[in-house]
N, C-alpha and C positions, 0 to 999 in steps of 0.2 A: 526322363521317361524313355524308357526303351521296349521295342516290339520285336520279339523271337520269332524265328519261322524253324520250324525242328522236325526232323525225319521221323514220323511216327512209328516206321520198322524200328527204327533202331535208338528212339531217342535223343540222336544226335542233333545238337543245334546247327542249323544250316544258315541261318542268316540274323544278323542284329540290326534293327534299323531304329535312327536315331527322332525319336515321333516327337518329341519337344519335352516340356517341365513336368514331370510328380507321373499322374494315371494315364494311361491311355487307354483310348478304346480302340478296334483294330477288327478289318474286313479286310475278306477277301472279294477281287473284280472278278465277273465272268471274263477280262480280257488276261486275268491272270497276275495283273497288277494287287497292290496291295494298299489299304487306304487307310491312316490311323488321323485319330481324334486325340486333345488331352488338356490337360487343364490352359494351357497358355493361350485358347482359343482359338487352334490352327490344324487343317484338314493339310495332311499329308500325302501325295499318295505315290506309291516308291513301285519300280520295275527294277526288282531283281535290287538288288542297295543303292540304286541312285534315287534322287528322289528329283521326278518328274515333275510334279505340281506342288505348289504350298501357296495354302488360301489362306492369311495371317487375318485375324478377325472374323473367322467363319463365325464365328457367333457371339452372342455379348457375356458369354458365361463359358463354366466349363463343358465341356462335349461328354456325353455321358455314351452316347448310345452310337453305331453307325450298321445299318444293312445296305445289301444291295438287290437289286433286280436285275432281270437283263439287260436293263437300258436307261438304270439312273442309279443313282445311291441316296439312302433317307437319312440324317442325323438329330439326336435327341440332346437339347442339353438345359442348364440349370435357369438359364433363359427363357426358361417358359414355351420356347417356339422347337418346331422339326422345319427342319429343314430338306428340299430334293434338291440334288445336282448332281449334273453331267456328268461323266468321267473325266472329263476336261477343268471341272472343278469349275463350272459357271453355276453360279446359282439360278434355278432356275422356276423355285415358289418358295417361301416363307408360311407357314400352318400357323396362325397364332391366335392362341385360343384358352389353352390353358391357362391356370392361374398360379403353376409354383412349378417346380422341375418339373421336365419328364426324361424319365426312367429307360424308355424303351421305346424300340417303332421298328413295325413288320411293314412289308409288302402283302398284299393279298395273291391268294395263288393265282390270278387272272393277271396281277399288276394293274389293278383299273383303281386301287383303293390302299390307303395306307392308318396301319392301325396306331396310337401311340398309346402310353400308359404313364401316370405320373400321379405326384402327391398331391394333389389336388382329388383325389378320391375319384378321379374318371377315365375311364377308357373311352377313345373318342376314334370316329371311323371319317375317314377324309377321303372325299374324290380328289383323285390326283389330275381328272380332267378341267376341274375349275377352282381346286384349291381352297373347298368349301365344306366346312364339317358338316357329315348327313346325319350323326348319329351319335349320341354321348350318354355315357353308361354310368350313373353316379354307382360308389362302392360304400362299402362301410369304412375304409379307411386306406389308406397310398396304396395307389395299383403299382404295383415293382413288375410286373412288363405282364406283354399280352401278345400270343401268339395265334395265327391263323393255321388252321388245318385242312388236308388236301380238300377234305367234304363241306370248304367253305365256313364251316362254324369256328369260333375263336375262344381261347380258352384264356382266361385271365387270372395272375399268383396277386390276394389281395393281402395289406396287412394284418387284417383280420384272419390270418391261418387260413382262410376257406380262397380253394382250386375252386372257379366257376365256369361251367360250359354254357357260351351263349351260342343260339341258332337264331334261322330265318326261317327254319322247317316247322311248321305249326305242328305238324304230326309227334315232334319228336320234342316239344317244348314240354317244360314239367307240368306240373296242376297249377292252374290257376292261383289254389292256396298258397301254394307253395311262392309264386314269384310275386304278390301280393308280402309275403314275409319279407323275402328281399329285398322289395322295396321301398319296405318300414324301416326295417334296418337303416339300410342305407338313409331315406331321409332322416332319420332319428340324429344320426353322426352327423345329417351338414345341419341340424338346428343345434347343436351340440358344438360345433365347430365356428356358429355364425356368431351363441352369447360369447365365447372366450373374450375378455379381456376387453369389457365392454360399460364394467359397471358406473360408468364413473357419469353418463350423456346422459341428461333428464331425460324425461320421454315426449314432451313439445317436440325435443329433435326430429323424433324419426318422420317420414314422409306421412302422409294422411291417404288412406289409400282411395279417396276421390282422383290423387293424382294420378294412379298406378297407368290407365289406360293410355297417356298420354306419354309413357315413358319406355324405351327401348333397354334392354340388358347390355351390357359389355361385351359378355361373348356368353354364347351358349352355355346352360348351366350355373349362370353368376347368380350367388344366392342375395337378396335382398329384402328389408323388414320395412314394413308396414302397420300404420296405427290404422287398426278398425275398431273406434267406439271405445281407447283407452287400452285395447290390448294389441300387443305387437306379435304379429307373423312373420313366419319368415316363408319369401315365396322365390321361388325357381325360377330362370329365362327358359323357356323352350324355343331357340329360333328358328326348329322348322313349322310350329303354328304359332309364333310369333307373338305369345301369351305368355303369363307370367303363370307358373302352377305350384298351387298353396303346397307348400311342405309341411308347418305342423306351428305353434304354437313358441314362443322364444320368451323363456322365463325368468331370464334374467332381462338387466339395461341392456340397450340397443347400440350401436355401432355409431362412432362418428357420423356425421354428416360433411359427403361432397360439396365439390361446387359445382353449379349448375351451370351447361352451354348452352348458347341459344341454339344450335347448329348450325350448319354451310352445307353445300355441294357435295361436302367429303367426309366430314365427321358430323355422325348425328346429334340432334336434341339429347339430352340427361346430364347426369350426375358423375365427375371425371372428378379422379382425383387428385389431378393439378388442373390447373390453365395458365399457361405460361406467357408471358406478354414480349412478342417480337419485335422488335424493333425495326421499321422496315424503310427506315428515313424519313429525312422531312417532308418529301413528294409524296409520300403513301401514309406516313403514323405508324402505329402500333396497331399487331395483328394478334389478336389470341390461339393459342397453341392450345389444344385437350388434350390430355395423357391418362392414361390410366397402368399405376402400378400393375407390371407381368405383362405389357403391351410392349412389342421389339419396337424400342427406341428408332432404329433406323426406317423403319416402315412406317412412323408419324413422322419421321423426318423429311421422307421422302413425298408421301401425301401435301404435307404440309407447303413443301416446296411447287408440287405440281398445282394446287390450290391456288397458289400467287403467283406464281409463274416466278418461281427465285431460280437463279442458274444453279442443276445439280453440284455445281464445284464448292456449294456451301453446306451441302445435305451432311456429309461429317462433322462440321463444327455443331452443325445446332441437332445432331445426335448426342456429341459429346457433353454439351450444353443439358441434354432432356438427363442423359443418365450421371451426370454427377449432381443436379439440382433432384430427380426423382429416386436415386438411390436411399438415402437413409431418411430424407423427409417423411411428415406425418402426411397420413391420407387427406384431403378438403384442404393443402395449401394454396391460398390462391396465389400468384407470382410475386404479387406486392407485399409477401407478408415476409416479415423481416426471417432470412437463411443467414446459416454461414458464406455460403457461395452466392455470386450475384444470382438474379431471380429474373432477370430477364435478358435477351439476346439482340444484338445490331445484327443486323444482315449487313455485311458491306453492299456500298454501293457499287452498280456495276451497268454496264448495258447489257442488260441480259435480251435474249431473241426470244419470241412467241412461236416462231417456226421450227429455227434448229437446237439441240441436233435432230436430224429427222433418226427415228427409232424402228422402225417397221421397215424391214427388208423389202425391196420391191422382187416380187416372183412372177412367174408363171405355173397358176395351178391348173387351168381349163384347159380342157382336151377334147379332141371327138374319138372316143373310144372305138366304135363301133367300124368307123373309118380304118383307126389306126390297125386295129387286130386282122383288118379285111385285108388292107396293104401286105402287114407281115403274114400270113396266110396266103397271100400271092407268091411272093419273095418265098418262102419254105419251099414251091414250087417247080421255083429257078436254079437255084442254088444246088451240089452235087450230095449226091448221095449220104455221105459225112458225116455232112453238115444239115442234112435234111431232119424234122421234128416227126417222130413217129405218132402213132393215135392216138397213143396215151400220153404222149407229153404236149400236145394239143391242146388234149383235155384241160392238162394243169394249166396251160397257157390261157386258157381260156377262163378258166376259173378265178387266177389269176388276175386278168384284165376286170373280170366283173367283179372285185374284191374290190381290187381298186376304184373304178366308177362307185361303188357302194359309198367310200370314205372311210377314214381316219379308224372306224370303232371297228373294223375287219381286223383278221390274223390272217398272212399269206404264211402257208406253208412252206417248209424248206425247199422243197422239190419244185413248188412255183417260183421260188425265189432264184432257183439255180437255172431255170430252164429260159427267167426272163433276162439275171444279168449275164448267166455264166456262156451257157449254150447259144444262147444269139450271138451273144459279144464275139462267137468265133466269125459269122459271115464274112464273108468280103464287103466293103468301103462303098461300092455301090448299090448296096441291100440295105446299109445302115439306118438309113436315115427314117424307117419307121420304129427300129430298134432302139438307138438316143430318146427318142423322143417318147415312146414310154419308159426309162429310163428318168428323165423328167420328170413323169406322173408319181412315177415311185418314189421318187425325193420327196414328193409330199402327202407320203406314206410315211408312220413312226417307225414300222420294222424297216426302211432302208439304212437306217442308223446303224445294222447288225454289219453293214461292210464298211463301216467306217472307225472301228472299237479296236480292232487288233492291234498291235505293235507298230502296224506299217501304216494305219490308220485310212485305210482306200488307197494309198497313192496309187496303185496298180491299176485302178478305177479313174481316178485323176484327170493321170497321166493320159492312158489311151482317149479319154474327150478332146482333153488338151490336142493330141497328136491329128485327131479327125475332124477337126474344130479348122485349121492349117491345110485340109486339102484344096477344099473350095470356098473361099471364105463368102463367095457370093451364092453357093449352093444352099438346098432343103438341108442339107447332111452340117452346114457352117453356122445354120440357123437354131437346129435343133441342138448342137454341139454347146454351143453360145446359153441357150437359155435352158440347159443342164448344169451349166454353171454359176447360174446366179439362182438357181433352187437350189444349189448346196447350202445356202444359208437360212433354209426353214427351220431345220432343228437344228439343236446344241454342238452333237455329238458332230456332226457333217459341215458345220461349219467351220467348228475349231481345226477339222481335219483338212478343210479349203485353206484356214487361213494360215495355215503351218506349212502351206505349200505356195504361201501368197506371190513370191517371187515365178514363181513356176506360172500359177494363173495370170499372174497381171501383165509377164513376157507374151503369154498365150494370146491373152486378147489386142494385146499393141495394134499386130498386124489385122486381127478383124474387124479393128474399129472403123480401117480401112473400106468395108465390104460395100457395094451398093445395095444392096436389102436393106431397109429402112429398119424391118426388124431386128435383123441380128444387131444392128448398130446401138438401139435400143438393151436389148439384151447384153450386150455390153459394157455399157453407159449404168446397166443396172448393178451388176458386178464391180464397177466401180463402186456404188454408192454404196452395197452391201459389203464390203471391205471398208469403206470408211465406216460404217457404221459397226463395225464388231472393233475395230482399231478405236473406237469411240468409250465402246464400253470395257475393251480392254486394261485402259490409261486412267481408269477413276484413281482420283488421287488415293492416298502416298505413290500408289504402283506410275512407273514411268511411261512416260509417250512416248511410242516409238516412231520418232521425228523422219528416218529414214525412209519407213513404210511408208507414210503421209505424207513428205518432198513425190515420192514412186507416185501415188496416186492421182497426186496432184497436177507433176507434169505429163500423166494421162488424160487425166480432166481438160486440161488449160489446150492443149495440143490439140484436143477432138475439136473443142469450142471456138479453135482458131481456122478452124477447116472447114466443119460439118455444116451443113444447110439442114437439117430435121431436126425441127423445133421439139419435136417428144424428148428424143435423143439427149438434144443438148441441153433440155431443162433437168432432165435426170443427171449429166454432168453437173451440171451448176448446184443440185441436192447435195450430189458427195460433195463438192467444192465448199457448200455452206457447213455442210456435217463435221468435215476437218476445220474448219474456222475456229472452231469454239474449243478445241484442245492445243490453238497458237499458240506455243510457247512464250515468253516474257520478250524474250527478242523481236518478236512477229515476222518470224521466216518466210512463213507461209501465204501470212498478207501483203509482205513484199514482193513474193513472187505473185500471186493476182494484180498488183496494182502495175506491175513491167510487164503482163500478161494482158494488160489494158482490159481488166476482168470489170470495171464499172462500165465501160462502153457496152459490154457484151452483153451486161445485165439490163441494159436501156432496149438493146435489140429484142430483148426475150422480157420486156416489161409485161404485157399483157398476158404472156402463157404462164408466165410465173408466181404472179398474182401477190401476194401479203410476204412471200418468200423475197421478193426484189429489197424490199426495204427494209427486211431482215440483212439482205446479205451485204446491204450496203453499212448496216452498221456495224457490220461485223468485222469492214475493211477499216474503218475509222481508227 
């Protein structure tokens, strides 16, 4: 599979890039980069003919679909699931909802919402804020894509010949009659859809629908029959009132019968169309697994694993496990029942930890806003003419700052964007330190992610913390410097562009660990841990540990803990120290260097601030 890029004046092909086997699919980055999809399951994404990222297994199927936003990319594929990620190629939500391809997937003109369309007869609207379908459009037959328009309404191209305009505008909705049609239509096709190929299952089978109330759907939309009094219905999930809603009448035999889960913590009570029996050794027994056919494999893999606390280094196998046993099986096979392929899976044994890896970056989001704006409002004062902020870039500064105190669901403006990193970032070294530190605030802002996309990815940003971080390391200005850099790892985009400069940061902080501020040493000590932790999820297997990175962090970590007296400090060392433990290569390089590091003694001194993590990380040297 091959992806062109051609001068539209003239035609001419300007670039061939090599996207992987058979179709691809192919976007364009706002950073100008180029991103292709294709059947071999793998997200490409190329600057200019090199190819930058490649995400091998981006999905379990072929990639049909890919868009972008200004600050993510969505992909569609035969997998059932959309996927969003970075431009960094992190995945960073899985949609799974559907129940056959999807065709297609929009951003909303806000970007607060992602639309997808597939053969499953539904177009479905997803908050991209908690990765939770709000909204599912049954059709008369395979939605082949659905696009959002500037006035908010979405227009969807259905099998059925018919272009459909949906709205939020009550004013501008059709007659009542009319959408009343459409949604006979439409449910007519999913009871027409549910008898296929169904004849053969007395009617005992089907559910008695006394049980209906006690039973949850699969995912929004899943159509499902019921015997009321010798006739079978077929009725809808609606998961935002969390009811079943009668569709019409099912005139033929009914559909196999699932099996049933009792539930747990993670998967709910009902009807799955496997249960797979785990193997979780003699110490534990066997654990059951629920799957349900068009559910991403790696997302019950992963559940699964966090349910029993299995170490994720097993999450692959007993994926592989879910989709070659659920691939061509019948619906309602329970694990025991005699397959071509084994039906149930061994977890190896292992010492897996309850603590690590720790996954939550540690940051600093809280600020006194009010404070900070008053300082740099001072400092404009001081500072030469220049350099000075006139009334109207105040304003934006000021607007700016209450955006941010707002939270996350704000839009900062370009002109506030430029006045808070660009225009400040000129003062001089002794004005800074109220300027860093909302700099700070803005990291944990989503638009701060817009200066770290281009080519050069921030370094220019980086760099100059780095360099003001190095003046006074015991200063306000060494402090605030410090805990700008362990917010680079709140979002995707800003961290991958930290850890791409990781020699540069990690040089950086050597000498601050040094500081007497209790704080900055902390902040720090955080930056370590937030570098182990993205080097954590970097190295998911097959992809490699970079052993290098992790020896560098390491004898950061061991070197503070051999020195330092603040106990915050060094337990957040000892976090990253346990976070790298658990990607120890087969040699155990890195357990060898703690154990000459006399890293158990350190861990006795820091028994009680440590708490459930001591006796994690002592198993972790074993």
């Amino acid at each position: 599979g091959k992806a062109k890029v051609w001068d539209t004046s003239n035609g001419t092909c300007l670039l061939t890039l090599d996207a992987g086997a058979h179709a691809v699919a192919v976007a364009t980055l706002p950073t100008g980069e180029i991103v292709t999809g294709s059947q071999d399951k793998t997200l490409r994404v190329f600057r200019g003919e090199s190819c930058v990222h490649k995400i091998d297994e981006a999905h379990g199927d072929i990639i049909r679909f890919i868009t972008a936003s200004s600050n993510a990319m969505a992909t569609a594929s035969n997998d059932g699931s959309v996927k969003l990620w970075s431009f960094d190629g992190l995945q960073m939500s899985a949609l799974g909802g559907h129940q056959s391809y999807v065709y297609g997937v929009e951003f909303s003109g806000d970007n607060t919402e992602i639309i997808s369309a597939s053969d499953d007869s539904t177009m479905k609207v997803w908050s991209i804020n908690d990765s939770q379908c709000k909204q599912s459009v049954i059709h008369a037959g395979t939605v082949w894509q659905a696009i959002p328009m500037p006035n908010t309404d979405i227009v969807s191209a259905c099998a059925d010949m018919i272009v459909r305009v949906w709205t939020r505008d009550p004013a501008r909705m059709t007659s009542e009659e009319e959408r009343k049609t459409q949604q006979e239509i439409a449910q007519q096709a999913a009871v027409a859809a549910a008898q296929k190929g169904s004849s053969s299952v007395p009617m005992d089978s089907v559910i008695d629908i006394s049980k209906m109330p006690g039973m949850v759907g699969k995912k929004n939309g899943d159509v499902k029959m019921f015997n009321d009094n010798g006739t079978v219905f077929a009725y809808m999930w609606n998961a935002g009132a969390r009811c079943w809603d009668k569709v019409g009448e099912v005139m033929g035999a009914p559909k196999p019968t699932q099996v049933f889960y009792e539930g747990d913590s993670v998967f709910p009570a009902g009807e799955y169309d496997f249960v797979f029996d785990i193997d979780m050794g003699a110490a534990v027994g066997t654990k059951k697994l629920p799957f349900n056919r068009g559910q991403n494999p790696l997302q019950a893999a992963e559940s699964f694993c966090a349910l029993h606390q299995i170490h994720k280094s097993n999450m692959e196998d007993i994926r592989q496990f879910i989709q070659k046993n659920a691939g061509d099986a019948p619906a309602g096979a329970e694990a025991s029942t005699p397959a071509p392929a084994p039906t149930s899976y061994a977890a190896p044994a292992q010492e897996a930890s309850g603590f690590f890896p720790v996954l939550q970056p540690a940051v600093f989001k809280d600020g006194k806003f009010e404070a900070l704006q008053g300082k740099i409002l001072e400092f404009n004062g001081q500072v030469g003419e220049e350099l000075k902020l006139d009334p109207i870039e105040v304003n934006h500064l000021t607007e700016g700052i209450s955006k941010l105190k707002m939270g996350v669901s704000t839009e900062l403006r370009d002109c506030e964007k430029e006045i808070i990193v660009k225009k400040l970032g000129k003062w001089p070294n002794d004005k800074l330190f109220p300027v860093v530190d909302l700099w700070r605030l803005l990291l944990a802002h989503p638009s701060s992610s817009d200066f770290f996309k281009g080519s050069d990815r921030g370094t220019a940003y980086i760099l100059q913390v780095l360099s003001l971080l190095t003046v006074d390391i015991n200063s306000p200005l060494g402090l605030c410097a410090s805990r700008y850099l362990a917010n680079l790892f709140i979002y995707q985009t800003n961290k991958y562009a930290a850890f791409d400069k990781r020699d540069l940061v990690l040089n950086g902080i050597e000498s601050a660990m040094n500081s007497t501020n209790k704080h900055t040493k902390l902040a720090c000590t955080s930056v370590l841990l937030n570098m182990a932790i993205i080097l954590y999820e970097s190295s998911q297997p097959p992809k490699a540990f970079d052993e290098a990175t992790a020896q560098r962090i390491l004898q950061l970590a061991l070197s503070f803990l051999g020195k330092a007296d603040d106990e915050d400090a060094r337990c957040r060392a000892m976090l990253a120290v346990g976070t790298l433990l658990t990607r120890d290569p087969a040699t155990r390089p890195l357990s060898a260097a703690c154990k000459a590091a006399d890293l158990p003694g350190k861990i006795s001194a820091l028994e009680s601030k440590l708490g459930a993590a001591a006796a994690d990380l002592r198993k972790l040297l074993q």
